[in-house]
C-alpha positions in Angstrom: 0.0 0.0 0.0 1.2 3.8 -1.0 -0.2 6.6 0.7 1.3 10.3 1.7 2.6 11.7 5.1 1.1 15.4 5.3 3.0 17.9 7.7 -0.4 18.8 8.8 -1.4 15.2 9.6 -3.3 14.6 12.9 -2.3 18.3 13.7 1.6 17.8 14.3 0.4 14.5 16.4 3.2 11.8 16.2 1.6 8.8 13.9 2.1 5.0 14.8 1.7 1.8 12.3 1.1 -1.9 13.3 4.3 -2.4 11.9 5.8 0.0 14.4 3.7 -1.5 16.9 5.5 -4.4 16.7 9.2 -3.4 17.7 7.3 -2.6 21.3 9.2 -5.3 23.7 12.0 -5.9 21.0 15.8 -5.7 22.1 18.9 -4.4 19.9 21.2 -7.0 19.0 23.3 -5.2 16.0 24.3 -2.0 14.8 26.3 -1.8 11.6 27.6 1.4 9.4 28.5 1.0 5.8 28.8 3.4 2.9 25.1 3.1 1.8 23.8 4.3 5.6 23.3 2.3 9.1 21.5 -0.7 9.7 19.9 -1.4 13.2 18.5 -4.8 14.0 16.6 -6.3 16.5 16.9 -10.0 18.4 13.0 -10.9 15.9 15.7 -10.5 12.8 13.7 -6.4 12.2 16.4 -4.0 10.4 16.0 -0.5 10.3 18.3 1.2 7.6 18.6 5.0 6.6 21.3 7.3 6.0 22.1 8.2 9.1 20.4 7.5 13.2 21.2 9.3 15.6 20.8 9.2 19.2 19.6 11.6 22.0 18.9 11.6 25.5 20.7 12.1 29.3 23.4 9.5 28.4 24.9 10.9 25.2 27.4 13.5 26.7 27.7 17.0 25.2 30.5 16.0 23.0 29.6 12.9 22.5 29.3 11.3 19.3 25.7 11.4 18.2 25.4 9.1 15.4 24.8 5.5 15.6 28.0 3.1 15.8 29.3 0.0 14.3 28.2 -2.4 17.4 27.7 0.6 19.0 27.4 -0.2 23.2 24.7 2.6 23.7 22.0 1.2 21.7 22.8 -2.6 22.0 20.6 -4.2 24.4 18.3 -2.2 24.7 14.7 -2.4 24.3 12.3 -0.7 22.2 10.1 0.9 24.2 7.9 2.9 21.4 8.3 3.6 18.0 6.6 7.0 16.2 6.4 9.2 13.3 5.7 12.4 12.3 6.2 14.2 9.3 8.6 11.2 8.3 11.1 11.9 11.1 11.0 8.6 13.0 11.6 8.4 16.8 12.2 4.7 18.1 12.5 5.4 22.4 14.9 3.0 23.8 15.3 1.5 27.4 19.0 1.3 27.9 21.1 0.2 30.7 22.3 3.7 30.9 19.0 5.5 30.5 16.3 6.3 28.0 17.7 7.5 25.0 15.6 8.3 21.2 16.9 7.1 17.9 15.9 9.4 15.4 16.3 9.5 11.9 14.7 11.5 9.1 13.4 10.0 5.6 14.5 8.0 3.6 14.1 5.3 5.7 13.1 1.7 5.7 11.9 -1.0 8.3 12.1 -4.8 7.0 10.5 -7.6 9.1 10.0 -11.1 9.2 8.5 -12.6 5.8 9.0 -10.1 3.7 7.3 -7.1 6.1 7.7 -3.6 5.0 7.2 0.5 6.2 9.3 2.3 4.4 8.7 6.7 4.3 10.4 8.0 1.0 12.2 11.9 1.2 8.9 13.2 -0.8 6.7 11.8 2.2 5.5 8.9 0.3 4.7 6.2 2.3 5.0 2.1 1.7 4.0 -0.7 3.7 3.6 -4.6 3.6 2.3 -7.1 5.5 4.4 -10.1 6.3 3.9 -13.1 4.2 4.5 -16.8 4.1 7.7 -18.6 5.8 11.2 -18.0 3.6 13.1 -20.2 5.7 10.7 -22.8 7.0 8.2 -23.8 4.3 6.4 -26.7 4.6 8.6 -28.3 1.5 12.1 -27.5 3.1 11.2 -28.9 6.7 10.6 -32.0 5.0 13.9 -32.0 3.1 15.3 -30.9 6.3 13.9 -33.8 8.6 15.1 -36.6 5.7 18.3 -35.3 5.1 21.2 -37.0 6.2 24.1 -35.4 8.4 27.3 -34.1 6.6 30.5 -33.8 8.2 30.2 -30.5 9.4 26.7 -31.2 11.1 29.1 -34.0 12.9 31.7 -31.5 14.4 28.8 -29.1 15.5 27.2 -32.2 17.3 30.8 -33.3 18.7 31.1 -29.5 20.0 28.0 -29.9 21.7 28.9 -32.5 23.6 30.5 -30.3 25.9 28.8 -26.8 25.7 25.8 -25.2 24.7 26.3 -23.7 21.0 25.4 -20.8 19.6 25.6 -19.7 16.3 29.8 -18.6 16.9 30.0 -22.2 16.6 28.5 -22.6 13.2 30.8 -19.8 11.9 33.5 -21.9 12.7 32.9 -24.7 11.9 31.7 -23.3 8.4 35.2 -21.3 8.4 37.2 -24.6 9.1 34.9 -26.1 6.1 36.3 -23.2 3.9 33.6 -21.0 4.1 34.3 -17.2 3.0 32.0 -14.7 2.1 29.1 -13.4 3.9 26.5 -15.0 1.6 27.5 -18.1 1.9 27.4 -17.7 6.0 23.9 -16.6 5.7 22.7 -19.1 3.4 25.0 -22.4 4.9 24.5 -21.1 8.8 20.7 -21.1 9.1 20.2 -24.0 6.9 22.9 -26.2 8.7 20.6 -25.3 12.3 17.8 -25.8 10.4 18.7 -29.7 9.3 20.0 -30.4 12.9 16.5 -28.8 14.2 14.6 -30.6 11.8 15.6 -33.8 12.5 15.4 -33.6 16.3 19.3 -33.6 17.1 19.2 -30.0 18.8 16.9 -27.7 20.3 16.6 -23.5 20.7 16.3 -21.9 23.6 18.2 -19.6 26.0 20.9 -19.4 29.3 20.1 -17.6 32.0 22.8 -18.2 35.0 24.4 -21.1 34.0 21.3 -23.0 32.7 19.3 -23.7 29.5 15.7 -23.2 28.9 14.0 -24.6 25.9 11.9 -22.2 23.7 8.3 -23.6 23.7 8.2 -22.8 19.9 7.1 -25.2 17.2 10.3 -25.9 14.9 8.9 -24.0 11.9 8.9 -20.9 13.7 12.4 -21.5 15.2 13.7 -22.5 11.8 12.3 -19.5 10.9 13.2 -17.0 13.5 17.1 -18.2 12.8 17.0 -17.7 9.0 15.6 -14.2 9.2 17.8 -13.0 12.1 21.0 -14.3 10.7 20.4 -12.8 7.8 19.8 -9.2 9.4 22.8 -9.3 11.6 24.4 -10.5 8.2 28.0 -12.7 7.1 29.7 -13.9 10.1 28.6 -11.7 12.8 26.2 -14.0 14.5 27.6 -15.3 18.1 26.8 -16.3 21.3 24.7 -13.1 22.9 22.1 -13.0 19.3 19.1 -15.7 17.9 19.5 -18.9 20.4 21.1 -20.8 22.5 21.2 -24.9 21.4 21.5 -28.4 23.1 21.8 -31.5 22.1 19.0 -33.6 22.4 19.0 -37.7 23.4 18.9 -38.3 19.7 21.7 -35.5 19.3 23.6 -37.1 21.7 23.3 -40.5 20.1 24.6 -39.4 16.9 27.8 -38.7 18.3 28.3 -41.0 21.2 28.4 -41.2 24.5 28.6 -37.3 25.8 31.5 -36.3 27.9 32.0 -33.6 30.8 29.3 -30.7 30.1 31.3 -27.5 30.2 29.6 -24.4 32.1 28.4 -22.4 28.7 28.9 -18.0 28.8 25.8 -16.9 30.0 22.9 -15.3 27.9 21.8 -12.6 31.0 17.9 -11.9 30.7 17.8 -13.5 27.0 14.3 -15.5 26.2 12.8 -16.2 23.3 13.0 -14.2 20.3 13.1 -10.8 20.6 12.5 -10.7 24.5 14.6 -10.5 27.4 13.6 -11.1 31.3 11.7 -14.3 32.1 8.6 -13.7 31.0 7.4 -14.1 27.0 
């Protein structure tokens, strides 16, 4: 759908969208800065990119830098609290360890979501917006591929890893790396696909770690195959590790693949990280 922001709109009143609506809750795992703008994403796998974000509030000091980082500590991990427009300029208020703080940033920008969900406000005040659509990652036809395939060699050595510590997509990056692995396409297309077989077929689960244990998502495995193919892809190449999309353990038929398991090693700790896209103990 295309439709126009007017100035005058709602008399200066700030505008909200169900697609805004549905950062509300949603924690920062990424910032990245390239030539063509900056990229913010969010543990559900939503990327905001425009030309420029920029932060305000009582934590950014006088001469601090005001513009939105590479990885940049201010803004990752926190929550979205709201998300508003007016006139185009989009505010996104964040609850940060340090404080509130507002991301800002004028048009053009563009929000993408899971299955294919859109809002993007053009310079001329043109607005664009679609609804998500059907599963990319976890169709019906590639669960069922997934769940008869057979495990490769490099499914193996994630297994073996697990056999002593909770993994988390840093451990597919190398073991794709050790497998030869080199650009950032081929990490997003061989990472989520390589969780997805072991998902599929029962060998792992997702979930998260909160002081020093695991809790399984209570998620059907298309929506976890799901979540980790959109999410990987928005945090892009080889960035994925241990503090973004899931934790994983081996389950008894995990376990059997690769033998007997030896000593569990404590895993790192996931502080306050639940299921997708929220963090405390509660979904």
């Amino acid at each position: 759908m295309v439709s126009f922001l007017s100035g005058a709109s709602g008399r200066g009143r700030p505008q909200s969208h169900p697609l805004l609506d549905a950062l509300r809750g949603q924690t920062v795992v990424h910032t990245r800065v390239a030539s063509r703008g900056t990229r913010t994403v969010t543990a559900r796998g939503w990327v905001l990119s425009s030309r420029i974000q920029e932060l305000e509030g009582p934590p950014i000091a006088d001469d601090g830098a005001r513009a939105v980082g590479l990885r940049d500590p201010r803004v990752v991990g926190a929550s979205i609290h709201r998300a508003e427009m007016l006139a185009g300029l989009l505010t996104v208020s964040l609850r940060s360890a340090q404080g509130p703080l507002r991301l800002t940033t004028v048009p053009r920008w563009r929000l993408e979501g899971p299955r294919r969900a859109l809002l993007q406000v053009e310079e001329t005040g043109e607005i664009s917006d679609r609804s998500p659509g059907p599963p990319l990652h976890a169709t019906p036809e590639a669960l069922t591929e997934h769940a008869a395939s057979s495990r490769s060699g490099i499914e193996e050595r994630l297994l073996a890893l697990g056999r002593r510590q909770w993994l988390h997509p840093g451990h597919v990056v190398t073991v794709l790396e050790n497998a030869g692995a080199l650009d950032a396409a081929e990490f997003e297309r061989r990472g989520p696909l390589l969780l997805a077989r072991l998902l599929a077929r029962g060998e792992i689960r997702a979930g998260f770690v909160t002081a020093g244990r695991f809790t399984a998502w209570d998620l059907p495995p298309a929506e976890v195959v799901e979540h980790i193919g959109t999410t990987w892809t928005a945090i892009g190449g080889r960035t994925p590790g241990p503090d973004m999309i899931a934790w994983f353990e081996l389950t008894e038929a995990g376990r059997a693949a690769v033998g007997p398991r030896g000593a569990r090693a404590t895993a790192p700790g996931m502080s306050g990280y639940d299921s997708p896209g929220v963090v405390g103990g509660s979904r």
